[in-house]
matplotlib code that plots the C-alpha trace (Angstrom):
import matplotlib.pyplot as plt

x = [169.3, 170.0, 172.0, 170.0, 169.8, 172.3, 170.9, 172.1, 170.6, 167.2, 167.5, 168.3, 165.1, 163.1, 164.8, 164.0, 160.2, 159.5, 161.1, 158.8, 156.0, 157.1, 157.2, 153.8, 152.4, 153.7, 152.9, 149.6, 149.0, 150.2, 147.8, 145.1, 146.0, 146.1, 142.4, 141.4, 143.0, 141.5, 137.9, 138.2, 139.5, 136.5, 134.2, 135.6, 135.2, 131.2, 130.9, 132.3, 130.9, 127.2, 128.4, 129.6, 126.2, 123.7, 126.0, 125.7, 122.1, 121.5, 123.4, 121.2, 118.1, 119.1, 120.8, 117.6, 116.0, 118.0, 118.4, 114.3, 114.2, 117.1, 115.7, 112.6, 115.0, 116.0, 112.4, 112.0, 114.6, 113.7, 109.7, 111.2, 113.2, 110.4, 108.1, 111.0, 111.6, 108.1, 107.9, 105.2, 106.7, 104.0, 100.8, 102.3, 103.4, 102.2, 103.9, 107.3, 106.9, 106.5, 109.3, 111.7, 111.4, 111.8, 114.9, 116.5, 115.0, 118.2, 119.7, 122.8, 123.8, 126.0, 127.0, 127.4, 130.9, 131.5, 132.1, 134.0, 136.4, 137.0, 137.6, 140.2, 141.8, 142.2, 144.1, 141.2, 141.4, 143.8, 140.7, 138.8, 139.7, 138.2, 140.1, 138.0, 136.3, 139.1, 139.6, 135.8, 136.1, 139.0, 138.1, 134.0, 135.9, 137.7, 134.6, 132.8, 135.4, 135.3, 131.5, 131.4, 133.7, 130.6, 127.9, 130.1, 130.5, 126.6, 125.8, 128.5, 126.6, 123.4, 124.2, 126.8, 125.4, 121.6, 120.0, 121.5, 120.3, 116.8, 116.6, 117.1, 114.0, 111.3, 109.7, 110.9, 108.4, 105.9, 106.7, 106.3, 102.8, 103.9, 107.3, 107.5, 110.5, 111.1, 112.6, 109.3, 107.4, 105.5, 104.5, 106.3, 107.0, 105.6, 105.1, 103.6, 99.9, 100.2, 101.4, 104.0, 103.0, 106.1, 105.7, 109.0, 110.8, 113.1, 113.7, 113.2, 117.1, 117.8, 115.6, 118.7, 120.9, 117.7, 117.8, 121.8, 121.5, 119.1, 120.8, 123.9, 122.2, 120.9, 124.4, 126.0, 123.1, 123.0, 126.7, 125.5, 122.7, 125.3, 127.6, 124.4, 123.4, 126.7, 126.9, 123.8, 125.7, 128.4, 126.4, 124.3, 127.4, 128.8, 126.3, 126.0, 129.8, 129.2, 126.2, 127.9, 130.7, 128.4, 126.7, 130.4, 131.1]
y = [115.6, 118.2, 117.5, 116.3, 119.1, 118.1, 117.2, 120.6, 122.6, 120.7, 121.9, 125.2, 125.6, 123.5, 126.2, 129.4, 128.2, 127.7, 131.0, 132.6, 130.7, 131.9, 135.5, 135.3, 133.9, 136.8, 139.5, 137.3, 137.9, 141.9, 142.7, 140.7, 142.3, 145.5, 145.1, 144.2, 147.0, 149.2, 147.7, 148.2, 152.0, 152.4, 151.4, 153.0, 156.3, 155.5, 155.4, 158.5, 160.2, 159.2, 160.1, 163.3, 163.9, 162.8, 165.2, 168.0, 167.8, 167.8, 170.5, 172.4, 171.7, 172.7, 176.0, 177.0, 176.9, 178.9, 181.7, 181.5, 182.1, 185.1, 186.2, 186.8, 188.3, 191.2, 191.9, 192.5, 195.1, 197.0, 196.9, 198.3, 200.6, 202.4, 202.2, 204.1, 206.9, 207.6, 207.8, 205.7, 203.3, 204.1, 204.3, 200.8, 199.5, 195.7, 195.4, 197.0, 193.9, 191.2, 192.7, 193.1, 189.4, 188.9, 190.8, 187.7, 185.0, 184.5, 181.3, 179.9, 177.6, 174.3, 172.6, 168.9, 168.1, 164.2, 162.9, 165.4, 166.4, 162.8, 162.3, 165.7, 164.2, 160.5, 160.2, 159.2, 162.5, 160.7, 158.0, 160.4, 160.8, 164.4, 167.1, 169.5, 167.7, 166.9, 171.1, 171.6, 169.9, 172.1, 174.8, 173.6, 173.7, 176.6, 178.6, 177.3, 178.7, 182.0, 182.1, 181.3, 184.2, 186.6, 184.3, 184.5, 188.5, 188.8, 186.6, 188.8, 192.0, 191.2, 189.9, 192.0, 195.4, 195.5, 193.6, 195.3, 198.0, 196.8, 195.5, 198.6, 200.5, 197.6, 195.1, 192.4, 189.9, 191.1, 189.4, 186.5, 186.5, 186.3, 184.4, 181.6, 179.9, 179.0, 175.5, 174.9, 172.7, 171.1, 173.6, 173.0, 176.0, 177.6, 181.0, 183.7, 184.5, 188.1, 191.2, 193.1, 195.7, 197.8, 199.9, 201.1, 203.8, 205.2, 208.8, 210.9, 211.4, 207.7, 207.2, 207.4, 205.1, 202.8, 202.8, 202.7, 199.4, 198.2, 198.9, 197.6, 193.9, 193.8, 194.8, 192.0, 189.8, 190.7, 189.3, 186.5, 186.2, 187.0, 184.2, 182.0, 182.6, 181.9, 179.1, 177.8, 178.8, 176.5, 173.7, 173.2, 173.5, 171.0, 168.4, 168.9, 168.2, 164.9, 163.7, 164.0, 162.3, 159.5, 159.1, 158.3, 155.5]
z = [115.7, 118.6, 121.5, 124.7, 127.2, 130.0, 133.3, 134.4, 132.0, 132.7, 136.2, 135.7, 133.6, 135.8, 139.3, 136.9, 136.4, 140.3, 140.7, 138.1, 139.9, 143.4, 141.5, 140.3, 143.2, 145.4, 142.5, 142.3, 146.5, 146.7, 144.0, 146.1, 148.8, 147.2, 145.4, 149.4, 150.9, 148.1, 149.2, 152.8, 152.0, 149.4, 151.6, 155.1, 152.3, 152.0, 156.0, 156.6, 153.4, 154.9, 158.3, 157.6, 155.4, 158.3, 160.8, 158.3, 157.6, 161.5, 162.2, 159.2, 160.6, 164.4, 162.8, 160.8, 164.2, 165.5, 162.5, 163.4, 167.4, 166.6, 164.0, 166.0, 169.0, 166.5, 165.9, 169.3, 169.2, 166.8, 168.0, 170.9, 169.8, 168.3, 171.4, 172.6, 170.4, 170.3, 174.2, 174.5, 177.3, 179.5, 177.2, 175.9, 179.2, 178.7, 175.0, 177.0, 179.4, 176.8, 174.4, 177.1, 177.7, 174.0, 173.3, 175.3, 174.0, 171.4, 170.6, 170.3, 167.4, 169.0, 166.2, 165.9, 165.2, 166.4, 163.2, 161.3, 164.2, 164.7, 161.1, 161.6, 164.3, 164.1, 160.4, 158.8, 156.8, 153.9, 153.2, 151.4, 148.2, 147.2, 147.9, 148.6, 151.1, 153.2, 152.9, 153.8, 157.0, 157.8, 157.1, 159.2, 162.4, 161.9, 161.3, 164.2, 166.6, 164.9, 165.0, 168.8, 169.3, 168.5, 170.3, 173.7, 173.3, 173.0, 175.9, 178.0, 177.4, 177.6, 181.3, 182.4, 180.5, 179.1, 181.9, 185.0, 183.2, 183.0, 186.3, 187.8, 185.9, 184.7, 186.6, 184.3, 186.2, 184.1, 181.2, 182.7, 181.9, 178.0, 178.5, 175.7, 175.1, 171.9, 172.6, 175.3, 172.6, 175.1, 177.5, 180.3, 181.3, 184.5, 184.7, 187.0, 187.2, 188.1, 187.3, 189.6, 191.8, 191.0, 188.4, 186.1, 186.7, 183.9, 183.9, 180.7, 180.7, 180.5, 177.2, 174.9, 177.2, 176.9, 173.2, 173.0, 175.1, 173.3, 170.1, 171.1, 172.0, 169.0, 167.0, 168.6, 167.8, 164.0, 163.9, 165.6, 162.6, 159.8, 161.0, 161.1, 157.4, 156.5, 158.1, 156.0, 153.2, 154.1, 155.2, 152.4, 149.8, 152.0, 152.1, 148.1, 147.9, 150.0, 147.9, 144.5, 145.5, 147.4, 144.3, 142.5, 145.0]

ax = plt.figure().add_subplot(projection="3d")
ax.plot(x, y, z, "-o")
ax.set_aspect("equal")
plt.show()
């Protein structure tokens, strides 16, 4: 027969189970923890993932209205460029009026940038997992400051250049009787009646400034339009990185 354990040695096993127990238990609660962390993470991920998808597709619905209403502008531009190097102001006096009022019917794109700039900001950035999507945002906000860059340039000249220029030869009143802007769904727009009794005045000489000014407005509009197109571009990529990786969760 063996040799009854000693009451010491029957304590020492009995103190190493309880710590095993006590080690399991704590192992037992950080993995718990860890799996409820992991959850709260995973689905903090899901809310801004849908988040940043209902921002994006906003902003691409509000941007393809305004590629439309520009779009429209540089139509107007070149319309009236031709009226001009035709010399046909005068025979063509009431299309003059409503083009004139065209050219400046541009839009400009504000994009919607509550959730991914608060994302940027707050430290939220590290929950979501895909790489690339934590670059995208980046690289979103940085691309909307370049892009109102242009947009600022071509609101400068066409107040502080192209219409003091106007004002001074066409009785822009006049196309008031066409005005229409784009964002007036509704019609609540009121506009003048009748034409002006002033008549233009724009000496032969000042035909190629006309056309240089009008040129230029619409130079700094097609920038305007590029950045626009490319921001499609990199809104719909975006919102198809967000889906797939929605569709993963």
């Amino acid at each position: 027969m063996g040799k009854p354990a000693s009451p010491a040695g029957r304590y020492f096993k009995y103190a190493i189970g309880e710590i095993l127990l006590v080690v399991i238990g704590i192992l037992l609660a950080l993995q718990i923890n860890t799996w409820n962390q992991q959850r709260i993470e995973d689905r903090t991920e899901v809310e801004l993932l849908t988040a940043l998808k209902d921002e994006f597709q906003n902003n691409l619905k509000y941007l393809e209205e305004s590629i439309n209403i520009n779009a429209k502008a540089t139509k107007s531009c070149l319309e009236l460029t031709q009226i001009i190097r035709t010399d046909s102001l005068t025979q063509k006096s009431e299309q003059v009026d409503a083009l004139l009022i065209a050219i400046g019917n541009f839009y400009s794109f504000d994009a919607l940038t509550g959730v991914s700039s608060e994302i940027v900001n707050s430290g939220k950035l590290s929950i979501l997992k895909n790489r690339a999507i934590r670059e995208q945002l980046g690289n979103w906000l940085t691309l909307i400051i370049d892009c109102e860059e242009d947009i600022l340039f071509r609101s400068d000249n066409y107040s502080m250049n192209l219409m003091p220029f106007l004002m001074e030869r066409f009785p822009l009143a006049n196309g008031e009787l066409t005005k229409k802007l784009p964002l007036d769904k509704s019609n609540y727009l009121t506009t003048y009646k009748e034409k002006s009794p002033f008549k233009f005045n724009l000496p032969k000489e000042d035909l190629m400034e006309l056309e240089n000014q009008v040129w230029h407005h619409k130079h700094n509009q097609d920038y305007v339009v590029i950045n626009e197109l490319n921001l499609k571009d990199f809104i719909l990529s975006t919102i198809t990185m967000l889906e797939k990786e929605l569709e993963k969760q």
